[in-house]
C-alpha positions in Angstrom: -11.8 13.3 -12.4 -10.0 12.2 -15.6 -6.6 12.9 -16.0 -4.8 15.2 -19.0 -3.6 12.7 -21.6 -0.3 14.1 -21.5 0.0 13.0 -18.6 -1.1 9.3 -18.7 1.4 6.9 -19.1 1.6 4.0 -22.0 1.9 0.5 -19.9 2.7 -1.3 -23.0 5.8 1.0 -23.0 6.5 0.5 -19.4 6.0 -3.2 -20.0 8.8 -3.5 -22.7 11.2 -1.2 -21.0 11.0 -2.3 -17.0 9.6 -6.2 -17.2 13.5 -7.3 -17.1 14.6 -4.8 -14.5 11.2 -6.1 -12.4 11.6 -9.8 -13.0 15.3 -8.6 -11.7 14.1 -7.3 -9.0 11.7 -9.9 -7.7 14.4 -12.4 -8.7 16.8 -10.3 -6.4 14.0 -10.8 -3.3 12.9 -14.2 -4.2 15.9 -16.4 -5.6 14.6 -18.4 -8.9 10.9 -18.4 -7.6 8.3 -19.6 -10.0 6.1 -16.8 -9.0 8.4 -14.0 -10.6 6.4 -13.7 -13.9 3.2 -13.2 -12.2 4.7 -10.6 -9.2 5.5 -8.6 -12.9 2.6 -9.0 -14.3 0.8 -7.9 -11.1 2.6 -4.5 -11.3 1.2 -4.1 -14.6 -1.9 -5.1 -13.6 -2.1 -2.4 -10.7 -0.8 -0.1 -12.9 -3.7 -0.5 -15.2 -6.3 -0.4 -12.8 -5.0 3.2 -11.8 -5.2 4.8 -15.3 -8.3 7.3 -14.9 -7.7 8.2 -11.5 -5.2 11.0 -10.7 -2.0 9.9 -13.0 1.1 10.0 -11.6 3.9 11.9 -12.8 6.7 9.8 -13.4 5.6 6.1 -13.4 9.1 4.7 -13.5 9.6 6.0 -10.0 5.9 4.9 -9.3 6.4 1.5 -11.1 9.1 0.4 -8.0 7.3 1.8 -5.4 4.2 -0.9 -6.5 6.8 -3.4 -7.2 7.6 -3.4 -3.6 3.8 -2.8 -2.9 3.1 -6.6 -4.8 6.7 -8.0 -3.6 5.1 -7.1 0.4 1.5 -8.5 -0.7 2.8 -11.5 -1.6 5.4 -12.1 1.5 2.1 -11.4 3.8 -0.2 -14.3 1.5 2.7 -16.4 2.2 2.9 -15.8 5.6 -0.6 -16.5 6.0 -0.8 -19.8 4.5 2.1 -20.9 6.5 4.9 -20.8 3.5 7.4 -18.8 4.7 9.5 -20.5 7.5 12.9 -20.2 8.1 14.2 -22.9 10.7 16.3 -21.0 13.0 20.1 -21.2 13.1 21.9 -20.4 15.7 24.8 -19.1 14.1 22.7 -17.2 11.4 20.3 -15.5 14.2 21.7 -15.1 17.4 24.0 -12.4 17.2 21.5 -10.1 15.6 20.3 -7.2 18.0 16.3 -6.4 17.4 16.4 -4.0 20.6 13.5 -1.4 19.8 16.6 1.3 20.0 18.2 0.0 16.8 14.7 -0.6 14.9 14.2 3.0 15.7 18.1 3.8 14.6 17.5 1.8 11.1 14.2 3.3 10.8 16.0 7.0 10.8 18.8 5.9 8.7 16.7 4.6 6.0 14.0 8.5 5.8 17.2 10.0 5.6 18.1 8.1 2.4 14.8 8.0 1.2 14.5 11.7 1.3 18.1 12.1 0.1 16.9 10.0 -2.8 13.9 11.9 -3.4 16.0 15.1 -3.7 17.9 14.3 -6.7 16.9 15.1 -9.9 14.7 12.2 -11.7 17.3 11.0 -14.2 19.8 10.6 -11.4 17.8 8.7 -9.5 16.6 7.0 -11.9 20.0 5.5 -12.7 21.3 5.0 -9.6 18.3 2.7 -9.0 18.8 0.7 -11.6 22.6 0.3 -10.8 22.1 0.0 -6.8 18.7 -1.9 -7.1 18.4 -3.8 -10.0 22.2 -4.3 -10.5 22.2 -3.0 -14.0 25.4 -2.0 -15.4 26.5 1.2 -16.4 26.5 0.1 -20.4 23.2 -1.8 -19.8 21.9 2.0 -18.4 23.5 3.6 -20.9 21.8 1.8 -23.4 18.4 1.8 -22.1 18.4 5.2 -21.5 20.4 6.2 -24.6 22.7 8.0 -23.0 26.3 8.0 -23.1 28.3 5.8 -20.5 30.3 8.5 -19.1 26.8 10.4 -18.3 25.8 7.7 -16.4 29.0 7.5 -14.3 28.5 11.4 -14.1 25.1 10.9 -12.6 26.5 8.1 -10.4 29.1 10.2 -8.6 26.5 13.0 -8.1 23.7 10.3 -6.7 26.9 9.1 -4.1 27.8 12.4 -3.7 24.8 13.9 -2.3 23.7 10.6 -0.2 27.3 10.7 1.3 26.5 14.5 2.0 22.9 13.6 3.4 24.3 11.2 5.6 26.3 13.7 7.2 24.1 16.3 8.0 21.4 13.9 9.7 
């Protein structure tokens, strides 16, 4: 099936407007990891390979959900080859609790934001990723969305708003 033009997104657009906000990301994960350049340009790559199947709708939200794809990809390579180890430290490690009741209780508390997040309008969400997630700024938003900065605080107490509201109900 090939998709409506319309609908297909322009990668070389993506890649201008999100490779700093995914470098940021990865960064975020990683630390100063030489390996951040090429998680980025595996996104793109992904992205790429997808254009003629069924297009998504709104590849910025898709573009984080394969960043986390390649960011997971790369933690299980690593784990397989034996380079991720982290020596265990008592005072670090001990006191956390990994009971199968509070997996299950983490578990719900994170579908509840996810959905909460899902239910806000694209532009809101949009932002408060980029503030939350990618610890963007509220002039650097502004900017890239070319909006004003008091829109983006508006958005910003709406996103809060209705996760403090979701939170609540579950």
């Amino acid at each position: 099936m090939t998709a409506d033009p319309a609908r297909q997104f322009d990668i070389d657009d993506l890649a201008r407007r999100y490779a700093g906000p995914l470098a940021r990301y990865f960064r975020s994960r990683l630390g100063a990891a030489a390996e951040v350049d090429d998680l980025v340009q595996e996104v793109f790559l992904r992205l790429a390979a997808r254009r003629g199947q069924d297009e998504v709708s709104a590849a910025e939200n898709y573009l984080f959900t394969v960043a986390a794809s390649v960011l997971n990809d790369s933690f299980r390579r690593k784990a397989r080859r034996g380079g991720v180890h982290q020596l265990f430290d008592e005072q670090q490690h001990a006191g956390e609790d990994f009971s199968p009741e509070r997996v299950f209780l983490g578990q719900e508390q994170l579908a509840v934001v996810e959905k909460a997040l899902l239910e806000l309008p694209e532009r809101t969400r949009v932002i408060f990723i980029l503030n939350r997630f990618e610890d963007m700024t509220y002039a650097e938003i502004a900017r890239r969305l070319q909006i004003s900065t008091s829109a983006i605080e508006k958005h910003m107490m709406k996103a809060l708003a209705h996760l403090a509201k979701s939170r609540r109900r579950s």
